[in-house]
C-alpha positions as CSV (number, residue, x, y, z in Angstrom):
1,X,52.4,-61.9,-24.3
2,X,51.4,-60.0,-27.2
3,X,50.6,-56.1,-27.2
4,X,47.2,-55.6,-25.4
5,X,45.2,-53.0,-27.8
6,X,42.7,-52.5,-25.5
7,X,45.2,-50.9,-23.1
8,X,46.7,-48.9,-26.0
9,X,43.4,-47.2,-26.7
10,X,42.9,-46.6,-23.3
11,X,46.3,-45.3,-23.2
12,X,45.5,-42.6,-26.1
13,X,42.0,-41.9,-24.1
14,X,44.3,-41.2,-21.1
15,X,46.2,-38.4,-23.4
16,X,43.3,-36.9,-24.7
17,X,41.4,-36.2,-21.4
18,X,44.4,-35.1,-19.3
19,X,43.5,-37.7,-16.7
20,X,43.3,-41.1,-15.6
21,X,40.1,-40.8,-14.0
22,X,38.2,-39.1,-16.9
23,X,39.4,-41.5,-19.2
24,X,38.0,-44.0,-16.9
25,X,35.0,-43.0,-16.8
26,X,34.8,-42.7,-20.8
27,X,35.8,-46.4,-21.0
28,X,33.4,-47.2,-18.4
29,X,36.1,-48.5,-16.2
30,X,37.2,-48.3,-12.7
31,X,39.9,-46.0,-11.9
32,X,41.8,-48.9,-10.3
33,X,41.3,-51.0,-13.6
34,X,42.7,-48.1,-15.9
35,X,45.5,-47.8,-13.5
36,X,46.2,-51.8,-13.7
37,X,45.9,-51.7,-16.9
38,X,48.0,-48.4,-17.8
39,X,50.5,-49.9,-15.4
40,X,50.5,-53.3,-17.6
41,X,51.0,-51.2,-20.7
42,X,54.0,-49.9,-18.9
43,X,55.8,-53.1,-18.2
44,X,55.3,-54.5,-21.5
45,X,57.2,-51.4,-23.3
46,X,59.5,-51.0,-20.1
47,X,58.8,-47.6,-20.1
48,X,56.9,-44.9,-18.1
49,X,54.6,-43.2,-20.2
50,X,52.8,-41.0,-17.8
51,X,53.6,-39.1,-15.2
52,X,50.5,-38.7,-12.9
53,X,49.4,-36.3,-10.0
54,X,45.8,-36.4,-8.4
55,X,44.7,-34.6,-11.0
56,X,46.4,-34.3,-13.8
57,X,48.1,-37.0,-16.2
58,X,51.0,-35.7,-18.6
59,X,52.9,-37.3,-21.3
60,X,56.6,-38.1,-20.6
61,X,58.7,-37.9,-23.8
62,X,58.1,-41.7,-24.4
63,X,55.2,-41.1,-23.9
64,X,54.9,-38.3,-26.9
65,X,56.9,-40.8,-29.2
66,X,54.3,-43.9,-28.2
67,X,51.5,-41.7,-28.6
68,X,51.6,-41.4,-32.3
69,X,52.6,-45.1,-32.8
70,X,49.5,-45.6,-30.7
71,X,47.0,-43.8,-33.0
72,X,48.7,-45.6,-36.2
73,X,48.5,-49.3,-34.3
74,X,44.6,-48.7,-33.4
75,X,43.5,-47.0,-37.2
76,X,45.2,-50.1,-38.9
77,X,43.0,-52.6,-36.1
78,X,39.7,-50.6,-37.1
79,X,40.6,-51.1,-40.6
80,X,41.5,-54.4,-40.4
81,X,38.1,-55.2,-38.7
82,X,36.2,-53.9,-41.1
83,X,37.1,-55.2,-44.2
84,X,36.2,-58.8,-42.9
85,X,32.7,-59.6,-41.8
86,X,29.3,-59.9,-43.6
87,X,29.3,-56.3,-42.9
88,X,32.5,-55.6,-44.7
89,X,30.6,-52.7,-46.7
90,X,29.3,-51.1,-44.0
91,X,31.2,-48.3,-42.4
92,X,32.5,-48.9,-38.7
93,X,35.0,-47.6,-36.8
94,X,36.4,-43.9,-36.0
95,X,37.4,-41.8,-39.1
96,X,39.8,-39.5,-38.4
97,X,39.5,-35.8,-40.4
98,X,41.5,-32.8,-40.5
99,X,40.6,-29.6,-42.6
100,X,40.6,-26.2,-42.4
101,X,39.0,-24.1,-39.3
102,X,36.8,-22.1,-41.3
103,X,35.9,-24.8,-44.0
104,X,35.4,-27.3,-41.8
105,X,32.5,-25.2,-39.9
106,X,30.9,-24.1,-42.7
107,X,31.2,-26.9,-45.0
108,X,31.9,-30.5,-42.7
109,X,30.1,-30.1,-40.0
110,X,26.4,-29.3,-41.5
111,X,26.1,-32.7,-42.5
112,X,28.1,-35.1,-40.1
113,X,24.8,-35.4,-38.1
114,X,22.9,-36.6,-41.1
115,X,25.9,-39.2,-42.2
116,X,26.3,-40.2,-38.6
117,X,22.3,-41.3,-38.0
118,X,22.5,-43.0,-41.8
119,X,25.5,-45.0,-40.2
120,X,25.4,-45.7,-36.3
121,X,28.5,-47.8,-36.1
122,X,30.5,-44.8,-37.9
123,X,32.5,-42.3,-35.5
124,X,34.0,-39.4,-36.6
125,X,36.2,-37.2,-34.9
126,X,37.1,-33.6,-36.8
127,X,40.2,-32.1,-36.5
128,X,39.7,-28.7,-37.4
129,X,43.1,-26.6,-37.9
130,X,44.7,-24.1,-40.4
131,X,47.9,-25.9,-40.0
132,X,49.8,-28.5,-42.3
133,X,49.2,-31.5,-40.4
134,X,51.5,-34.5,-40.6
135,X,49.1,-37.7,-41.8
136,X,51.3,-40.4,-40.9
137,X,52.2,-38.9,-37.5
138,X,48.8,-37.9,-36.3
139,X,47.0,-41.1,-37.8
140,X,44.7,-38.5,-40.1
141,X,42.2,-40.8,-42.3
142,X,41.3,-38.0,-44.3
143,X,43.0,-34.1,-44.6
144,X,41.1,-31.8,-46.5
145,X,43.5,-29.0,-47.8
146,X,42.9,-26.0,-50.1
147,X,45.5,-25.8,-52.2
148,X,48.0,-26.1,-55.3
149,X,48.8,-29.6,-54.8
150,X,52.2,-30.9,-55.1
151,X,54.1,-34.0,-55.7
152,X,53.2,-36.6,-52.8
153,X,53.4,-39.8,-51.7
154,X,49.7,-39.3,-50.8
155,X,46.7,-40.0,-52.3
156,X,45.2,-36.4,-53.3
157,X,41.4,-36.4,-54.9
158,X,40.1,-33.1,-56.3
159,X,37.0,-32.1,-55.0
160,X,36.3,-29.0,-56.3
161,X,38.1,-25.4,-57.6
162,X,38.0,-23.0,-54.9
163,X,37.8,-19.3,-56.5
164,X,39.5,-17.0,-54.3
165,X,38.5,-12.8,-54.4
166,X,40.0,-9.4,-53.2
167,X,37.2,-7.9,-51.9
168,X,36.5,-4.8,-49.5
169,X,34.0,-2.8,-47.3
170,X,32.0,0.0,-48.9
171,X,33.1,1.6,-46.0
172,X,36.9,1.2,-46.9
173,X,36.4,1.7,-50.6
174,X,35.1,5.3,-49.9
175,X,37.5,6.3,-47.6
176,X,40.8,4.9,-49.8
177,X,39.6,4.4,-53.1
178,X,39.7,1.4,-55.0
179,X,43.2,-0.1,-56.5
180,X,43.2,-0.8,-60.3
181,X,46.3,-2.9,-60.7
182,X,48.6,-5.2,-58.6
183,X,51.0,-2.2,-57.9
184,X,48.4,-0.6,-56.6
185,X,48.2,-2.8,-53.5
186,X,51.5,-1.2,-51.9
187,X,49.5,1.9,-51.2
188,X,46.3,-0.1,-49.2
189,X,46.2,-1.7,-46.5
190,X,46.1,-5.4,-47.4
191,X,44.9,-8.3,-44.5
192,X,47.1,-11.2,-44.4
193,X,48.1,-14.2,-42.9
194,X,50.3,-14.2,-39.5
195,X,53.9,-14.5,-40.6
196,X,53.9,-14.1,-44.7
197,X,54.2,-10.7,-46.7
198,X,52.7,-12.1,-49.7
199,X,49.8,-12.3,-52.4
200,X,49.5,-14.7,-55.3
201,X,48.2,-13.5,-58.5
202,X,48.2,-14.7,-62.0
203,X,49.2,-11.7,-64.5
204,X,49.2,-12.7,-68.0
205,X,49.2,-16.5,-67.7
206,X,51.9,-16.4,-65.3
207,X,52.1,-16.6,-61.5
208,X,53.1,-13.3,-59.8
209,X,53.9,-12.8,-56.3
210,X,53.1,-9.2,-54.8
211,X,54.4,-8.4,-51.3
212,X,51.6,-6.6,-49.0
213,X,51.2,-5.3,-45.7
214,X,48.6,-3.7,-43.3
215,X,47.9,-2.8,-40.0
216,X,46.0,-6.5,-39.3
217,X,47.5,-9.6,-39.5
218,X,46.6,-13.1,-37.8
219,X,46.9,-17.0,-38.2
220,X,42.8,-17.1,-38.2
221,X,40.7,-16.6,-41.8
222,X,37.7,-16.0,-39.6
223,X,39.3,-13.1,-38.1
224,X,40.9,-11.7,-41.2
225,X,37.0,-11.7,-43.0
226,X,36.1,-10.0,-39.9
227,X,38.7,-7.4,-40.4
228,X,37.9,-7.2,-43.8
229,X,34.3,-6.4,-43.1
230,X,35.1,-3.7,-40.3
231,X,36.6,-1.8,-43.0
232,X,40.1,-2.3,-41.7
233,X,41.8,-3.4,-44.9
234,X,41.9,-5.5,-48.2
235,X,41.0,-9.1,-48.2
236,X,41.4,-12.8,-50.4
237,X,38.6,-14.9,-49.3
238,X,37.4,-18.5,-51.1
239,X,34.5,-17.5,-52.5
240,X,32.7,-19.7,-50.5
241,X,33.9,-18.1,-47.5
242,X,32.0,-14.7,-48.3
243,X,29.4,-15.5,-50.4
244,X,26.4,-14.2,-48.2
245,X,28.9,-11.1,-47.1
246,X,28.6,-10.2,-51.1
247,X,25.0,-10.8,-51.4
248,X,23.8,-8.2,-48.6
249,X,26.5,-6.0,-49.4
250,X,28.7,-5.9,-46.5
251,X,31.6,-6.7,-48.9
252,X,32.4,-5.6,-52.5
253,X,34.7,-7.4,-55.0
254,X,37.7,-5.7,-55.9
255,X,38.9,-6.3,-59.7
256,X,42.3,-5.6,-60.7
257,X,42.6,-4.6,-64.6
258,X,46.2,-6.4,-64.6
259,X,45.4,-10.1,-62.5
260,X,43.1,-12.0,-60.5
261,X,43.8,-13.9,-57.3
262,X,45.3,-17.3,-58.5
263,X,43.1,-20.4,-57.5
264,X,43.0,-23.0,-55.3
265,X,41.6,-26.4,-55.5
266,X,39.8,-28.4,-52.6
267,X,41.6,-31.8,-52.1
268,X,41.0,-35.1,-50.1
269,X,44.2,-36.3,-49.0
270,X,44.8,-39.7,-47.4
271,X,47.9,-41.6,-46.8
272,X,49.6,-43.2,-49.6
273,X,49.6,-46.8,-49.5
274,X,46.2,-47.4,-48.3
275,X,43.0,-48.8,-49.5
276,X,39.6,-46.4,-49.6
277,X,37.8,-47.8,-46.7
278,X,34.0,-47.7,-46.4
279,X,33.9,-45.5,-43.4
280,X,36.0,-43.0,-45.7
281,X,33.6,-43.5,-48.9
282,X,30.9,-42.2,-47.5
283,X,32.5,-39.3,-45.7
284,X,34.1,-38.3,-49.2
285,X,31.0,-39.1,-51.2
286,X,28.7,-37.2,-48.8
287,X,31.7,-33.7,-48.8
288,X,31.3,-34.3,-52.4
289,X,28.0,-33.8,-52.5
290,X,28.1,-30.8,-50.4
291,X,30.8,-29.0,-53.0
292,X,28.7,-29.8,-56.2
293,X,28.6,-26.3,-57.9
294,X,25.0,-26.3,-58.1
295,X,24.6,-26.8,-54.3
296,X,25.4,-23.8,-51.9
297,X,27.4,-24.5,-48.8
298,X,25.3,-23.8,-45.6
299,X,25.8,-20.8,-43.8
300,X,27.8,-20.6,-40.8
């Protein structure tokens, strides 16, 4: 008896609500069906994959390592259905995105309605997170990363540059003055990133790496802009990020005489080894669109 996908996806439904009975109810199934069904799934691997109370269903550690064998088993079915058909163009199926928190508020979700009603048989499901995430073991489609890319075995697409700026608060510039050059920075308060010490700056054609420190620190950008506009410290923001911010004033831009910020690029990254489905087209074609430099990214 071959591998029943159905009773995968139900299996991965299972994960994601935390229960048998939600999941149930998403699938439009009977709570004793599910359980028949999960139970069936069980048999067929030999293992248990869940351990279940009245309310609650948690993964065992087969579980975990199924789970992400799961995802990969039911992407490669959707893409496998799609690309036959008279609809073959057409995009169907769930496409899987990760990106940034911040970006993917400001930037992704503005037009996913839109896409979505010129495309009713496409699902998306947005990942948003400020972490690395692993493609291959989290069945990601598509991972939008700002970045200096690096050698992968992934297929990166540039989207865009992505100007990054040290800017301020009025307020903060009057009270500490405003730092000329990159040694400068040791004597401000700088706002970084939760669990690094360091800026990147380009000084003279050549990367330099300055090490900072302030009273504020978090994993969040949203919360480090805040910061920055409470007058708490220095900040590097995408330009993007801080554009309206700059236009009514509530932050300046802070030019060193020595450097400037390095930049960053805005990549598409999908798994090496794959063909550019439809359902992924569009999505890229339609982010695309909302990075053209002549277009402004909506506000938050």
């Amino acid at each position: 008896m071959p591998l029943n996908l159905e009773d995968v996806a139900l299996f991965k439904r299972i994960a994601a609500a935390g229960s048998l009975s939600e999941a149930a109810r998403q699938m439009g199934l009977t709570p004793q069906i599910a359980s028949r069904r999960l139970q069936r799934l069980e048999a067929y691997l030999g293992v248990k994959l869940l351990h279940r109370t009245t309310r609650r269903s948690a993964l065992t550690n087969d579980g975990e390592v199924f789970l992400a064998a799961a995802q990969r088993l039911t992407a490669e079915a959707e893409a496998a259905e799609a690309s036959v058909g008279p609809n073959k163009e057409e995009p169907r199926g769930t496409l899987r995105v990760s990106a940034p928190a911040t970006f993917g508020r400001k930037a992704i979700s503005p037009f996913v309605p839109g896409l979505l009603a010129r495309h009713p048989d496409l699902r998306i499901d947005l990942q948003l997170t400020d972490s690395v995430v692993d493609l291959i073991e989290n069945a990601i489609d598509i991972a939008v990363r700002i970045a200096t890319m690096r050698p992968t075995t992934h297929i990166a697409r540039k989207l865009a540059d992505n100007p990054i700026m040290l800017v301020a608060a009025p307020a903060y510039i009057k009270k500490n003055g405003v730092p000329r050059t990159l040694d400068d920075l040791a004597q401000h308060s700088c706002l970084v990133r939760t669990g690094t010490d360091v800026w990147s700056f380009i000084n003279d054609g050549t990367e330099r790496q300055i090490r900072v420190s302030g009273a504020f620190t978090s994993n969040a950008n949203e919360a480090l802009r805040e910061a920055a506009l409470s007058g708490l410290g220095l900040g590097l923001h995408s330009r993007w990020d801080i554009d309206d911010h700059l236009a009514n004033g509530e932050l300046v831009k802070v030019p060193l005489e020595d450097a400037e910020p390095r930049r960053l690029s805005i990549w598409a990254v999908r798994p090496g080894g794959r063909e550019t489905t439809p359902r992924a087209k569009v999505f890229l074609d339609a982010l695309e669109g909302m990075l053209h430099p002549h277009r402004k990214l909506p506000r938050a």
